[in-house]
C-alpha positions as CSV (number, residue, x, y, z in Angstrom):
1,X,1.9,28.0,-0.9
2,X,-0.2,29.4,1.8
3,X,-3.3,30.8,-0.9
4,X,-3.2,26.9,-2.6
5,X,-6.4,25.0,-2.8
6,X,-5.7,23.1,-5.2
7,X,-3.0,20.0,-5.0
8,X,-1.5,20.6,-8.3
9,X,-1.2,24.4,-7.3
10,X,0.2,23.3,-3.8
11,X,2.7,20.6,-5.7
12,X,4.1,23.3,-7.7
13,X,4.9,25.9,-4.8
14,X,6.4,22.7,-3.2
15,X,8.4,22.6,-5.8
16,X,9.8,26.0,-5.7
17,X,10.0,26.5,-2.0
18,X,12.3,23.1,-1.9
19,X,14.9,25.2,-3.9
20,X,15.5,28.1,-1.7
21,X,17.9,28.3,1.0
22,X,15.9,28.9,3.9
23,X,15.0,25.3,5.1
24,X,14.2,26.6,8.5
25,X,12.0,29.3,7.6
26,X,10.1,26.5,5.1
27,X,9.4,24.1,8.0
28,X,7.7,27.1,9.9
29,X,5.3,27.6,6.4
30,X,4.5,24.3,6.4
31,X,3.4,23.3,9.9
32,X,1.3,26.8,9.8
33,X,-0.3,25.6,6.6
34,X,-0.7,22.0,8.0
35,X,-2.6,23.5,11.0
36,X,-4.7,26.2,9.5
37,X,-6.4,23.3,7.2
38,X,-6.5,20.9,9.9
39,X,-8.5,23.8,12.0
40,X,-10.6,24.9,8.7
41,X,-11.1,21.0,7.1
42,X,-13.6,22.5,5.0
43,X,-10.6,24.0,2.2
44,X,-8.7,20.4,2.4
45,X,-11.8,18.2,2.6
46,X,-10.2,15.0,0.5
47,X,-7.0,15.9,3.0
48,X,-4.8,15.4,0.1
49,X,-2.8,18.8,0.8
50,X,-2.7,18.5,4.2
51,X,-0.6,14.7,2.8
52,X,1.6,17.3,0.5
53,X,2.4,19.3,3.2
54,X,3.6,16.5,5.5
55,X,5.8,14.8,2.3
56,X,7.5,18.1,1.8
57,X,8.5,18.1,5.6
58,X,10.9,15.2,4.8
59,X,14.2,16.0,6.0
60,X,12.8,19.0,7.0
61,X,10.7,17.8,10.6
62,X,12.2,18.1,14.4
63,X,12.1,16.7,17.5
64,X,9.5,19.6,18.0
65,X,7.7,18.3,15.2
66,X,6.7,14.6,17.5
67,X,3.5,15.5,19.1
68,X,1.9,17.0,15.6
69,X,3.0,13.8,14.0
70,X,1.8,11.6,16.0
71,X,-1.5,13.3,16.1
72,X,-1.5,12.7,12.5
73,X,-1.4,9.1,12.9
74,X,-4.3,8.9,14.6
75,X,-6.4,11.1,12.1
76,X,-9.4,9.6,10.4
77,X,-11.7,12.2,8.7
78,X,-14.8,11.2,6.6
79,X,-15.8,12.8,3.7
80,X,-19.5,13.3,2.6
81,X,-21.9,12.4,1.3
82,X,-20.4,8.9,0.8
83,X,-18.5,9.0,4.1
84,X,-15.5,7.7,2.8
85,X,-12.1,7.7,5.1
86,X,-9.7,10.0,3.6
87,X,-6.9,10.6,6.0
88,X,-4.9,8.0,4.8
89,X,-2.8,9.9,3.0
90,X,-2.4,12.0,6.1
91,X,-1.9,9.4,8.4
92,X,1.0,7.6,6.0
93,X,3.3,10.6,5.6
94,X,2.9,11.4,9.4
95,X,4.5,8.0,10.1
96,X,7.5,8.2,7.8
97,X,8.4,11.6,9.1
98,X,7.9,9.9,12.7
99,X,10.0,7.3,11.8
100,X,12.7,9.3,10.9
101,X,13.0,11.1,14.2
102,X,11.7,8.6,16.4
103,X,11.7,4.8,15.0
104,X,10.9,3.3,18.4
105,X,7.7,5.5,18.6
106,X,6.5,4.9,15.0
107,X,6.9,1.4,15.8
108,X,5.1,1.3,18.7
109,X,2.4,3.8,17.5
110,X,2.1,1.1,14.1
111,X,1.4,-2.0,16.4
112,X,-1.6,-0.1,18.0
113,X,-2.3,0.6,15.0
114,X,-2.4,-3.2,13.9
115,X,-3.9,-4.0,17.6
116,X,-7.3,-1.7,16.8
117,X,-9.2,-3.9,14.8
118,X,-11.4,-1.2,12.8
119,X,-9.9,-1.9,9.3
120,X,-11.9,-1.4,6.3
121,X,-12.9,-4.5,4.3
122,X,-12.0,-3.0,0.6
123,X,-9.0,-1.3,1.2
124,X,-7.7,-3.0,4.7
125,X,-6.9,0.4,6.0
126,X,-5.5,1.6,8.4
127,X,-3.5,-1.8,9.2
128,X,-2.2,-1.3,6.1
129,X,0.1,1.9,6.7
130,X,0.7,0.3,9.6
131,X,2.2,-2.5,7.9
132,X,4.2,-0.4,5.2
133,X,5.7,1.7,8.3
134,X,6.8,-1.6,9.8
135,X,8.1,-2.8,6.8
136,X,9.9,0.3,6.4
137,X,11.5,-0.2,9.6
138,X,13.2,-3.9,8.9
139,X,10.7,-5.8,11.3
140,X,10.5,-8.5,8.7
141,X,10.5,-11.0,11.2
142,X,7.0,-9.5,12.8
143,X,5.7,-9.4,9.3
144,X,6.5,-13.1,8.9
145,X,4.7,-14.1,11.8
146,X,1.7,-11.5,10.3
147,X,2.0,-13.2,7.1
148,X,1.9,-16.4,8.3
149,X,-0.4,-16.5,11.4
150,X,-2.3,-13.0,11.1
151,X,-2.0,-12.9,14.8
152,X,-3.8,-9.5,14.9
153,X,-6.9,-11.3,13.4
154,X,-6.4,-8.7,10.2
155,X,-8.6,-9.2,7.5
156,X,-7.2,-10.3,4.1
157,X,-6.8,-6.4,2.6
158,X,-4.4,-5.6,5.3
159,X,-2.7,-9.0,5.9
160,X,-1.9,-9.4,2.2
161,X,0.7,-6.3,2.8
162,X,2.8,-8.2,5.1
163,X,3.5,-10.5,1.9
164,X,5.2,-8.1,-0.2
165,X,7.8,-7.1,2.3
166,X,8.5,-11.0,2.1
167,X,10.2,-11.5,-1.7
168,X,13.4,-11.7,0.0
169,X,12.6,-14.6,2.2
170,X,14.5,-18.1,1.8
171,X,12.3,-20.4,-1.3
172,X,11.0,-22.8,1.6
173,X,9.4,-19.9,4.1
174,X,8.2,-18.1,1.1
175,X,6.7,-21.3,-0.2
176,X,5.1,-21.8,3.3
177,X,3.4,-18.3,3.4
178,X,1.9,-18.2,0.0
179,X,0.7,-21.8,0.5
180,X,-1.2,-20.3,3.8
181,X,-2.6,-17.7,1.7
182,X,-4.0,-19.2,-1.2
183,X,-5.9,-21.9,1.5
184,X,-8.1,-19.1,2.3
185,X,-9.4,-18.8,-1.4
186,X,-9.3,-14.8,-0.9
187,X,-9.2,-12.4,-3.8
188,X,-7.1,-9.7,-1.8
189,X,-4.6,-12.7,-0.4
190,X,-4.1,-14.2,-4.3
191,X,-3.2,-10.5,-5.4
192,X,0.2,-10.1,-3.5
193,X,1.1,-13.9,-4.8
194,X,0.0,-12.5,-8.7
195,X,2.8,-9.6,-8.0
196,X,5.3,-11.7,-6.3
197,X,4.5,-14.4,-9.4
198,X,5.1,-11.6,-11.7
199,X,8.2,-9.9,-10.5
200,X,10.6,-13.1,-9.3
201,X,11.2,-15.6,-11.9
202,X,11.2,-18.4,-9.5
203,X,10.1,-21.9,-11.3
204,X,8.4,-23.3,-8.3
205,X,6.3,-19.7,-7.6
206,X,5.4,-19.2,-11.0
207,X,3.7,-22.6,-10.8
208,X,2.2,-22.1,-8.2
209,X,0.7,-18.6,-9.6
210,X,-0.3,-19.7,-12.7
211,X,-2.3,-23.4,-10.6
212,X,-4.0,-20.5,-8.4
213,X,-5.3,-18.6,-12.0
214,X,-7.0,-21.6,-13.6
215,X,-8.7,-22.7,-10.4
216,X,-9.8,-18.7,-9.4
217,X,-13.5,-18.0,-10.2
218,X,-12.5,-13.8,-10.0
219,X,-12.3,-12.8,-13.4
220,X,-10.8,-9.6,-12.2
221,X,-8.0,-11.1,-10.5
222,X,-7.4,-13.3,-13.7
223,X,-7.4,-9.7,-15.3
224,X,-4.9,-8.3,-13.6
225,X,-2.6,-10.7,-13.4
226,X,-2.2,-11.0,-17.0
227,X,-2.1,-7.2,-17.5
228,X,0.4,-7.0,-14.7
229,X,2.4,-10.0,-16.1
230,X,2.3,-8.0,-19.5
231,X,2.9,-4.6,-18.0
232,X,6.7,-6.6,-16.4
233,X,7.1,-7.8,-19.9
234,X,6.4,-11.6,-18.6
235,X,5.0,-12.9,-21.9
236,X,6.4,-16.0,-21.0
237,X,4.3,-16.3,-17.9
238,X,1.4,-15.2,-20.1
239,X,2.5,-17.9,-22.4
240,X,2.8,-20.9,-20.1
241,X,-1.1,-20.0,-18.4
242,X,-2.3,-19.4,-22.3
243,X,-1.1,-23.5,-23.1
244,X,-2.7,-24.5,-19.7
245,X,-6.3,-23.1,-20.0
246,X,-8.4,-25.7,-21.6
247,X,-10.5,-24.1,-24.3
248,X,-13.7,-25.5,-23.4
249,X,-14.1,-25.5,-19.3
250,X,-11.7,-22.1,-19.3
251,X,-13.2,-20.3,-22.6
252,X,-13.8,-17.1,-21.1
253,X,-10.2,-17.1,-19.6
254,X,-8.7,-18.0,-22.3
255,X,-10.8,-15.5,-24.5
256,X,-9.8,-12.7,-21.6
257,X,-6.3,-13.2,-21.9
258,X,-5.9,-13.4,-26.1
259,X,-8.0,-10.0,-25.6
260,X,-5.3,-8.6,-23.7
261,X,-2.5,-10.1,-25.8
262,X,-4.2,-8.6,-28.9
263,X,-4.0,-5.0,-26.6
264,X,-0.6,-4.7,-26.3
C-alpha cells in the first residue's frame, strides 16, 4: 500500500489490509500515505488515491483525525494542461468520514460550502458534495427550501441534487418542486425529474416526465431518458412517450427512441 501508484494496485492492498486484525496500526498507514501524496501531488496528480485512502478510513478515523478532514474539504487541486478540478473525490470522502465523527461540523462546513458561490457550470461542483453530505445527514427540510427557492443562488448542476433527496416527499410538494424546475427550461434541472420519472411509478409524475420530453429541444436528454427508462426496465414508460410523438413534427425523436428499442 505504501509503493502503489496505481488505483487498481492501491484498491487491491485496500483490500487485503481491511482483513487483518490490526485496525489501529492500518489507520496510522493510511493517514501517512494520505499525507506523503498530498506533500508530493505530483505521484497522485488525478487525486484519485488520495480518495481511496480516505474511503478505506471509514470506521476506521478519530477524533484526531478532524483537522485532516476538514482540510480535505477545502481541497481543490487542478490538473494540467486542461486545468480541470480533481479533488472532488477527495473533498467527498473527507466529508463522510467528518460526518461520522462530527455531524454538526460537516454540516456547518457543507453550508459554507453551499454559501461560496464558485461552482462549476458542467458539473455544479463543489455545491454538489455539499448537497450529498447534507442529504446524508436528514436535512431534507433545507434541501426542500434548496429545491424549491435555490436560496444560495446555485446554478442548475448543483441545485438539481437537492431533488433527488426529495422522492420521498408528499405527491403535492413533490409536484410543486418539479413544476419549479422544469419553468427554468434547464437541461441539468429536467435530468433529476427523468430519474425520479423513471424510478417512482407515479401516474401524475410520469405525465409530467414524458410532457417535458416531447417539448425538450436536447436530444441528449431525450437520450437518456429513454436509455435510463430501458436500463429500469420501464418499457411501459417508453411505450406511452413512443404513442405520443407525432411522426412528423417529432421524427427524429421518434426515430431516436425505436433506435434504442431495437438496442436492447
Amino acid at each position: 500500500m505504501r509503493r502503489a501508484l496505481l488505483p487498481d494496485d492501491l484498491e487491491a492492498a485496500l483490500a487485503q489490509l481491511s482483513q487483518l486484525p490490526g485496525k489501529a496500526a492500518a489507520r496510522t498507514v493510511l493517514l501517512e500515505r494520505f499525507q506523503a501524496l498530498t506533500a508530493n501531488r505530483r505521484r497522485d496528480a488525478d487525486g484519485r488515491l488520495r480518495w481511496l485512502l480516505l474511503r478505506a478510513l471509514r470506521d476506521l478515523a478519530t477524533a484526531d483525525d478532524v483537522p485532516l478532514l476538514l482540510e480535505a474539504t477545502r481541497r481543490f487541486e487542478y490538473m494540467p494542461p486542461s486545468h480541470e478540478e480533481v479533488a472532488h473525490g477527495i473533498r467527498a470522502e473527507g466529508f463522510h468520514r467528518l460526518l461520522e465523527l462530527d455531524g454538526d461540523l460537516a454540516r456547518w462546513r457543507a453550508i459554507e460550502m453551499l454559501a461560496d458561490g464558485q461552482d462549476n457550470p458542467v458539473t455544479g461542483e463543489p455545491a454538489r458534495t455539499a448537497l450529498r453530505v447534507l442529504g446524508s445527514a436528514g436535512e431534507l427540510t433545507l434541501l426542500y427550501g434548496i429545491a424549491l427557492d435555490n436560496p444560495y443562488r446555485l446554478l442548475p448542476a448543483a441545485q438539481a441534487e437537492s431533488l433527488l433527496w426529495l422522492d420521498g416527499l408528499p405527491d403535492d410538494r413533490l409536484r410543486m418542486v418539479i413544476d419549479r424546475f422544469l419553468e427554468k427550461d434547464d437541461t441539468n434541472l429536467l435530468l433529476p425529474v427523468i430519474d425520479l420519472g423513471v424510478e417512482r411509478r407515479l401516474g401524475w409524475l410520469e405525465d409530467i416526465l414524458i410532457n417535458a420530453l416531447l417539448a425538450t429541444s436536447d436530444m441528449d436528454a431525450f437520450r437518456y431518458a429513454i436509455l435510463q427508462a430501458i436500463a429500469r426496465h420501464r418499457r411501459d414508460l417508453v411505450e406511452r412517450l413512443r404513442g405520443r410523438l407525432d411522426s412528423r413534427q417529432q421524427a427524429e425523436k421518434l426515430a431516436v427512441l425505436v433506435e434504442l428499442q431495437a438496442g436492447t
